[in-house]
PDB file with one MODEL, atoms N, CA, C and O in Angstrom:
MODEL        1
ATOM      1  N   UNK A   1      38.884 143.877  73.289  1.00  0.00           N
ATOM      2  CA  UNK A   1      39.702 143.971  72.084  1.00  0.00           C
ATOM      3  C   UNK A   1      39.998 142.572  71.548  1.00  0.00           C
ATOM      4  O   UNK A   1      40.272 141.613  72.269  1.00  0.00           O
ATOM      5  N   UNK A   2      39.914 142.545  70.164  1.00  0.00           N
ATOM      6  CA  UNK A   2      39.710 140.962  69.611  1.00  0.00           C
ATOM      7  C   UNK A   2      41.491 141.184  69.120  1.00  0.00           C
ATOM      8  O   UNK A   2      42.015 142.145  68.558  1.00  0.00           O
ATOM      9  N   UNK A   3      42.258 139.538  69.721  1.00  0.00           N
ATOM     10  CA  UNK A   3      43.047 139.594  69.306  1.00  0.00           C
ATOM     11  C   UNK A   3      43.491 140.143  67.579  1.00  0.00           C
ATOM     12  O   UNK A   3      42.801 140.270  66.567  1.00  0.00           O
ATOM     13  N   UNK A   4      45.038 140.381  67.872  1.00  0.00           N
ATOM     14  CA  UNK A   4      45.425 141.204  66.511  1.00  0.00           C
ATOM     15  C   UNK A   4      46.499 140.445  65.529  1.00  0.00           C
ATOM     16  O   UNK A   4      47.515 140.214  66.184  1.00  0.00           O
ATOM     17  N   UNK A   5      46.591 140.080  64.469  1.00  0.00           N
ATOM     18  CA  UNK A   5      47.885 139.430  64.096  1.00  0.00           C
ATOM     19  C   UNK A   5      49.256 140.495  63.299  1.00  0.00           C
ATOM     20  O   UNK A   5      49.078 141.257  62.349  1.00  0.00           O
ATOM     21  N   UNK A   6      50.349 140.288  63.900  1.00  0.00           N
ATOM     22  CA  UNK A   6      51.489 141.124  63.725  1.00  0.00           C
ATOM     23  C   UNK A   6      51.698 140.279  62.924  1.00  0.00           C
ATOM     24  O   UNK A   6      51.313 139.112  62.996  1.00  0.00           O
ATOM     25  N   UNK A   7      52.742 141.089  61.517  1.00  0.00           N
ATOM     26  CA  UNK A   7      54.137 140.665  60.955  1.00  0.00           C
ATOM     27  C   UNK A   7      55.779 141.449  61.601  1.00  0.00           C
ATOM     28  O   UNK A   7      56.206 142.596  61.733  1.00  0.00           O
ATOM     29  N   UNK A   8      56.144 140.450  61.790  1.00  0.00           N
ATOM     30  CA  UNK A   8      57.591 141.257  62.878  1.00  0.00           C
ATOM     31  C   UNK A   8      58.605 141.590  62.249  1.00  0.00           C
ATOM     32  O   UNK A   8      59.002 140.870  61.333  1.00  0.00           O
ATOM     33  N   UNK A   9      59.165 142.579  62.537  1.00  0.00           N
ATOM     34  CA  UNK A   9      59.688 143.385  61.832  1.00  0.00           C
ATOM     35  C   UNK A   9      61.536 142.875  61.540  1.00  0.00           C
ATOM     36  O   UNK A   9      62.415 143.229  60.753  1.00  0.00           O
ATOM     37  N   UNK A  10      61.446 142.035  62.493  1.00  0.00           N
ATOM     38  CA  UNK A  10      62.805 140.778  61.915  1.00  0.00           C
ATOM     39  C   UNK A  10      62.782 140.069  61.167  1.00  0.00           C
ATOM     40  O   UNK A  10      63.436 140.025  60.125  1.00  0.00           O
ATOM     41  N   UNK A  11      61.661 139.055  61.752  1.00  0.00           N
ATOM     42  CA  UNK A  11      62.065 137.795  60.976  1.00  0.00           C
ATOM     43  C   UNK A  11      60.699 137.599  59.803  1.00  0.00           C
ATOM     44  O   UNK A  11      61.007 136.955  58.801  1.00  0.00           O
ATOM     45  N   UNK A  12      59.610 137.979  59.856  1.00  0.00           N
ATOM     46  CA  UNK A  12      58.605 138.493  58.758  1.00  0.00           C
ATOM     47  C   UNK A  12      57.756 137.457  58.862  1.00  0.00           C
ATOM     48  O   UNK A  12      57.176 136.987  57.883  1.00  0.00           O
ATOM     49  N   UNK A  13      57.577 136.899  60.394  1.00  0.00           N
ATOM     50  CA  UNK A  13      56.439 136.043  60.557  1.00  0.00           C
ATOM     51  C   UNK A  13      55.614 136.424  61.089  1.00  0.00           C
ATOM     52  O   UNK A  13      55.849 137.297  61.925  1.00  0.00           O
ATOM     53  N   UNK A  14      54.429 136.038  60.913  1.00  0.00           N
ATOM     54  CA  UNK A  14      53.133 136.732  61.472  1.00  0.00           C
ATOM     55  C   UNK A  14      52.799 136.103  63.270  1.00  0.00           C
ATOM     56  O   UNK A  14      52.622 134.900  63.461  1.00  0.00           O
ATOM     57  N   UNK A  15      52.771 136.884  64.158  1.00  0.00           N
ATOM     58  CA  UNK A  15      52.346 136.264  65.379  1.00  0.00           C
ATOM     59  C   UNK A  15      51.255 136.889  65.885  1.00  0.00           C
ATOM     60  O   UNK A  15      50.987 138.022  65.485  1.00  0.00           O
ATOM     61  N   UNK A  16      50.476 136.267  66.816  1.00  0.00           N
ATOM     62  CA  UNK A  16      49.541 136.844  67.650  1.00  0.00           C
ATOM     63  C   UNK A  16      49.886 137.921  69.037  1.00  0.00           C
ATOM     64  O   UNK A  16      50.592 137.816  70.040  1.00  0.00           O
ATOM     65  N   UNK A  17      49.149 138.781  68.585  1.00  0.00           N
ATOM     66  CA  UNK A  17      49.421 139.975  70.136  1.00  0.00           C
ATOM     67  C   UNK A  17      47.592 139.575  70.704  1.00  0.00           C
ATOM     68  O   UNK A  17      46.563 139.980  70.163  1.00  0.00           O
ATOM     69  N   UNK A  18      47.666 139.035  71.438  1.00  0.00           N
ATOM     70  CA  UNK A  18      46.608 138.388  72.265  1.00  0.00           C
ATOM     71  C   UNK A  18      45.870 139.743  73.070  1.00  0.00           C
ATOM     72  O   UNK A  18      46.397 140.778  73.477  1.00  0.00           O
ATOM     73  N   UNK A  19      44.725 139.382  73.110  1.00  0.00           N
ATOM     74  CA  UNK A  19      43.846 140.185  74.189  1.00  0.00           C
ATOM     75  C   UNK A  19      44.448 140.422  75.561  1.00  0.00           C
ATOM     76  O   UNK A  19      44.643 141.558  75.994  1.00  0.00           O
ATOM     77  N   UNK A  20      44.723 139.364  76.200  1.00  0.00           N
ATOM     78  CA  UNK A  20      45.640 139.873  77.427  1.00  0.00           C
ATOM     79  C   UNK A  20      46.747 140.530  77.281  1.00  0.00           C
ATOM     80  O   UNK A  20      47.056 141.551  77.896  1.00  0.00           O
ATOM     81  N   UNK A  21      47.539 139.830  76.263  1.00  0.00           N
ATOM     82  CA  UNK A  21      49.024 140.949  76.390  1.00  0.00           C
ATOM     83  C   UNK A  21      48.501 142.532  75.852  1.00  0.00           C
ATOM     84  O   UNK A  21      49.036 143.461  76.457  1.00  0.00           O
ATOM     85  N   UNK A  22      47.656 142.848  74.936  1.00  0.00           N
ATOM     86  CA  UNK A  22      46.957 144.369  74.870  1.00  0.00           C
ATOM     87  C   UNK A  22      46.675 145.091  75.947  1.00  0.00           C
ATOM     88  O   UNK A  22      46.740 146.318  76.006  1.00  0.00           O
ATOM     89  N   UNK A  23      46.316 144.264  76.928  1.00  0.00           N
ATOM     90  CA  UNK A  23      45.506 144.674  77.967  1.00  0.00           C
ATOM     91  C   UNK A  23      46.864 144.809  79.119  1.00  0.00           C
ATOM     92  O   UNK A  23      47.009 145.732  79.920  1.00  0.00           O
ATOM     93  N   UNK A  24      47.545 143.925  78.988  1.00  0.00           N
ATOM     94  CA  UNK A  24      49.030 144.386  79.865  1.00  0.00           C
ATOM     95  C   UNK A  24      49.973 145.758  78.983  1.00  0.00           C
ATOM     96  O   UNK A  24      50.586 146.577  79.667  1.00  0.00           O
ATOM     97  N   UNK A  25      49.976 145.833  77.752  1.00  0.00           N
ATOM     98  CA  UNK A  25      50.492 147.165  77.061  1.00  0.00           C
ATOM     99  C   UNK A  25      49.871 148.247  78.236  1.00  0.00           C
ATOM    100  O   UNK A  25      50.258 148.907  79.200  1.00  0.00           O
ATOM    101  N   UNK A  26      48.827 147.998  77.581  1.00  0.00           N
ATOM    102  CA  UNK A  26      47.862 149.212  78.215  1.00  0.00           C
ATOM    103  C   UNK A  26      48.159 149.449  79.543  1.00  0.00           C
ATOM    104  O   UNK A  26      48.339 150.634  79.823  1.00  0.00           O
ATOM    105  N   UNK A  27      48.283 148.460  80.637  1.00  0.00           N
ATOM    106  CA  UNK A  27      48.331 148.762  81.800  1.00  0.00           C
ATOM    107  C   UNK A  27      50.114 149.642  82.378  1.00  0.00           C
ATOM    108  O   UNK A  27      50.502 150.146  83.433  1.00  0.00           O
ATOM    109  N   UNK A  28      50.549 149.487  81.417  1.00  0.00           N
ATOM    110  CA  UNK A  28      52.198 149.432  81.780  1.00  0.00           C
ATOM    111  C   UNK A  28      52.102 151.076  80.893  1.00  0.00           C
ATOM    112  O   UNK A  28      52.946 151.960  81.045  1.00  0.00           O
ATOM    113  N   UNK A  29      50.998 151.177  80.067  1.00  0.00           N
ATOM    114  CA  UNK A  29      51.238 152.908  79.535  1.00  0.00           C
ATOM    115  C   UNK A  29      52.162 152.724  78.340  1.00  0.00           C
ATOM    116  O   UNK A  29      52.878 153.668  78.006  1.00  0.00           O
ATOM    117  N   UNK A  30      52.194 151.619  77.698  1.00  0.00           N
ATOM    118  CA  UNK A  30      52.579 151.367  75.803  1.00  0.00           C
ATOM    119  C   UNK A  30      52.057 152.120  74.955  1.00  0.00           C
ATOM    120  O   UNK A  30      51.254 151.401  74.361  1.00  0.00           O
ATOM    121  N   UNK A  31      52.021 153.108  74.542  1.00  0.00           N
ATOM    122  CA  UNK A  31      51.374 153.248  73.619  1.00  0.00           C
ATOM    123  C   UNK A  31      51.360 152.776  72.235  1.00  0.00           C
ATOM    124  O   UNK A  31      50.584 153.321  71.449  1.00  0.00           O
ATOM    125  N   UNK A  32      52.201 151.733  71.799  1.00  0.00           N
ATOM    126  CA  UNK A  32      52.812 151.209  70.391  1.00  0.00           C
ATOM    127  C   UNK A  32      52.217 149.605  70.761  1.00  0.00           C
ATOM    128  O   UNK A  32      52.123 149.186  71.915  1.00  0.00           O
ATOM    129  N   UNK A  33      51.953 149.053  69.897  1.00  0.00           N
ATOM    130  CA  UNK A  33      51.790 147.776  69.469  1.00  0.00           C
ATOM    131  C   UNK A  33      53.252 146.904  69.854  1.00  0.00           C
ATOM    132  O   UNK A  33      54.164 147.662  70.185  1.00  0.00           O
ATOM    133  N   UNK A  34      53.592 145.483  69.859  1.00  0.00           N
ATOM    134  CA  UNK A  34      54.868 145.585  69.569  1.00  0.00           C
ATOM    135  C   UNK A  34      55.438 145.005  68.162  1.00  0.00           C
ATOM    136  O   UNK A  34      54.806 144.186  67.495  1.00  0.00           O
ATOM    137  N   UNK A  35      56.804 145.567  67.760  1.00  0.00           N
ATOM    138  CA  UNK A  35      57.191 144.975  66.408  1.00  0.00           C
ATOM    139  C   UNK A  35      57.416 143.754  65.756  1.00  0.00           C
ATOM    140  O   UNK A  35      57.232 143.341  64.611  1.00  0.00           O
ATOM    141  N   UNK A  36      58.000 143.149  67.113  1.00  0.00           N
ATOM    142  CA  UNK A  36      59.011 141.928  66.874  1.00  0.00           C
ATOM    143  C   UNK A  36      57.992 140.504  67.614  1.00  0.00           C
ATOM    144  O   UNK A  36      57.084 140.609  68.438  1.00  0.00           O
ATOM    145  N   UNK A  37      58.323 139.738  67.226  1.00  0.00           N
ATOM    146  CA  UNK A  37      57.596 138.230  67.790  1.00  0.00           C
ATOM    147  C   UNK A  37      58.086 138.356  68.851  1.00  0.00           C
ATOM    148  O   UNK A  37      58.951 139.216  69.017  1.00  0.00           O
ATOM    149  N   UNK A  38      57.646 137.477  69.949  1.00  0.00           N
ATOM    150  CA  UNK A  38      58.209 136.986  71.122  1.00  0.00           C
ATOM    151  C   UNK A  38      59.528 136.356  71.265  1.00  0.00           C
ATOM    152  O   UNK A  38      60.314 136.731  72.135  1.00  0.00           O
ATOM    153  N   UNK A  39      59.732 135.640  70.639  1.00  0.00           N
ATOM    154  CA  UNK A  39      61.725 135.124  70.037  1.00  0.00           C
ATOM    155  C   UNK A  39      62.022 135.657  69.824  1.00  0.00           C
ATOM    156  O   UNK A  39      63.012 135.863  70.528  1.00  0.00           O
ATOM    157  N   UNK A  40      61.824 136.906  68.522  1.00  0.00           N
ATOM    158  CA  UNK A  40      62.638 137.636  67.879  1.00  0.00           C
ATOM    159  C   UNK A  40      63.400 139.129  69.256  1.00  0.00           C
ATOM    160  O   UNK A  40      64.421 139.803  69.397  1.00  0.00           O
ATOM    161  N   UNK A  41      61.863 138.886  70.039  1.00  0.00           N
ATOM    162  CA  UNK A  41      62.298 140.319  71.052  1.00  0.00           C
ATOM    163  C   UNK A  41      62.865 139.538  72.232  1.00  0.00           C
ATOM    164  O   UNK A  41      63.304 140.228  73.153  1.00  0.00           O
ATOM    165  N   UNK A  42      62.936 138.035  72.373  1.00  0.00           N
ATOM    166  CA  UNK A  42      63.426 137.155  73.604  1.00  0.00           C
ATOM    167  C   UNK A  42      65.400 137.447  72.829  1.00  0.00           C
ATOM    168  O   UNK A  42      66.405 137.670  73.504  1.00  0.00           O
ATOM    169  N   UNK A  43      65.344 137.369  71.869  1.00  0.00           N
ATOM    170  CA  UNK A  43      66.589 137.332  71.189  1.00  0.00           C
ATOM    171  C   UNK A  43      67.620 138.834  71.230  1.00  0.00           C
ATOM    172  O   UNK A  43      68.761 138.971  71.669  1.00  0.00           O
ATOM    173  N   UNK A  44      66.860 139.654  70.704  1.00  0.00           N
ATOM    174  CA  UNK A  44      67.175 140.723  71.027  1.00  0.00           C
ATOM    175  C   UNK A  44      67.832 141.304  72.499  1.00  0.00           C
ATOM    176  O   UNK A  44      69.001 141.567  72.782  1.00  0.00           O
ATOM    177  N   UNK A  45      66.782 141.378  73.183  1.00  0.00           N
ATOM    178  CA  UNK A  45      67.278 141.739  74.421  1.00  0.00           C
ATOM    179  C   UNK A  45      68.054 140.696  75.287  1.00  0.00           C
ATOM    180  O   UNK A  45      68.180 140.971  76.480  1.00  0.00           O
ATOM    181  N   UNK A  46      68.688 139.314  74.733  1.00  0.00           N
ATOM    182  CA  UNK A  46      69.370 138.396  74.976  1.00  0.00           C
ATOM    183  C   UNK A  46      70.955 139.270  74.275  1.00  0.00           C
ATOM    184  O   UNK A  46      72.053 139.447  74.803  1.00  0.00           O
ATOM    185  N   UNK A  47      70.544 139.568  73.217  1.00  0.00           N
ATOM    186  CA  UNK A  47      71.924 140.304  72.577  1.00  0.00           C
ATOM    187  C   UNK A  47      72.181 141.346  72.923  1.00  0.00           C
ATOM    188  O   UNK A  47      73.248 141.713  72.431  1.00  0.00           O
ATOM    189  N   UNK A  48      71.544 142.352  73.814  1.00  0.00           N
ATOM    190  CA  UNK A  48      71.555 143.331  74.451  1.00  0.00           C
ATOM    191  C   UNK A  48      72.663 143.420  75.531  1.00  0.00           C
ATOM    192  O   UNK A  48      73.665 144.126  75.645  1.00  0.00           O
ATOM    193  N   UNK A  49      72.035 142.306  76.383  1.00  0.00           N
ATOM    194  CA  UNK A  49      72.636 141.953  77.448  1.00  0.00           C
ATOM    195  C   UNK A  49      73.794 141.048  77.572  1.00  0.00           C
ATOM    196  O   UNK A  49      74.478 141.038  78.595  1.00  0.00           O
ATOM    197  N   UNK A  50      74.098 140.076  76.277  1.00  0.00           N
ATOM    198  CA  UNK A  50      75.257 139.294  76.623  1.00  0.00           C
ATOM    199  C   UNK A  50      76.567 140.098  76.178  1.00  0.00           C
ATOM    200  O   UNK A  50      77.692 139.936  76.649  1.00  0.00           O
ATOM    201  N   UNK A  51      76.194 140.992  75.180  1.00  0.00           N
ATOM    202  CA  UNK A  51      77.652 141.215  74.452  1.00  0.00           C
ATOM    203  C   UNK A  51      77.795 142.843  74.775  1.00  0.00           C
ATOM    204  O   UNK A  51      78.423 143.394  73.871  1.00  0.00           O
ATOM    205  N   UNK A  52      77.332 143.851  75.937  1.00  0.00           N
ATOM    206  CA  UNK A  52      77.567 144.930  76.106  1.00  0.00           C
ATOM    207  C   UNK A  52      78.101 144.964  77.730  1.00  0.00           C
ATOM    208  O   UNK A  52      78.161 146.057  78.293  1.00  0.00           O
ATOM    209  N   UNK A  53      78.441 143.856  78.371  1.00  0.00           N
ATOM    210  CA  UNK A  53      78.773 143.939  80.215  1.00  0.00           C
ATOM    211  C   UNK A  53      80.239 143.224  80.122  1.00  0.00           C
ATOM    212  O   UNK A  53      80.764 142.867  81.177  1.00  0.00           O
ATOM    213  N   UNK A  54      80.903 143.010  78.892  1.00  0.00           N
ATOM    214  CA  UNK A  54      81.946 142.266  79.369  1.00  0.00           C
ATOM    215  C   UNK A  54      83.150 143.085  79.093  1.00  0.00           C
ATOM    216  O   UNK A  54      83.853 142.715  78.153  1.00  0.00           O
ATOM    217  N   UNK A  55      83.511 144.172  79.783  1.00  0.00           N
ATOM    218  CA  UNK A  55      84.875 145.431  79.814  1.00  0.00           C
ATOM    219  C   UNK A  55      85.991 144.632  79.965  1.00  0.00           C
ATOM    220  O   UNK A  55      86.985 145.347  79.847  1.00  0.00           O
ATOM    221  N   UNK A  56      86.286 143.487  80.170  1.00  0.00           N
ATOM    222  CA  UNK A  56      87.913 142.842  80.807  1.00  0.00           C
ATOM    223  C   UNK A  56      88.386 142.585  79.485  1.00  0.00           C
ATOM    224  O   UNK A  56      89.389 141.899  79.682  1.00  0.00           O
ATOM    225  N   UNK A  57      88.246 142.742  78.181  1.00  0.00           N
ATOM    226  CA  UNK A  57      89.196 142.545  76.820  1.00  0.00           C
ATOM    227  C   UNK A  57      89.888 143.290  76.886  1.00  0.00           C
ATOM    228  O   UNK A  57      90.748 143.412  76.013  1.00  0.00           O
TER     229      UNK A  57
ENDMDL
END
């Protein structure tokens, strides 16, 4: 599979989904492409995790 170029669905820059990372989708049973750049989804699941574990307010 010849690499593919994404536009991400955040920030509206175009990145590469590489032959290997296709080939790791595939192995893990992805069936979707992914949406977001690598920052944009490093960011995300950074905001996931910092601002939903802190109950002591």
């Amino acid at each position: 599979m010849p690499d593919k170029t994404i536009i991400c669905k955040d920030c509206h820059k175009e990145f590469t989904f590489t032959e290997g990372e296709q080939a790791f989708y595939r192995e893990k049973g992805f069936q979707n492409d992914p949406l977001r750049c690598p920052e944009c989804r490093r960011a995300r699941k950074h905001e996931r995790h910092s601002g939903s574990k802190d109950f002591r307010k």
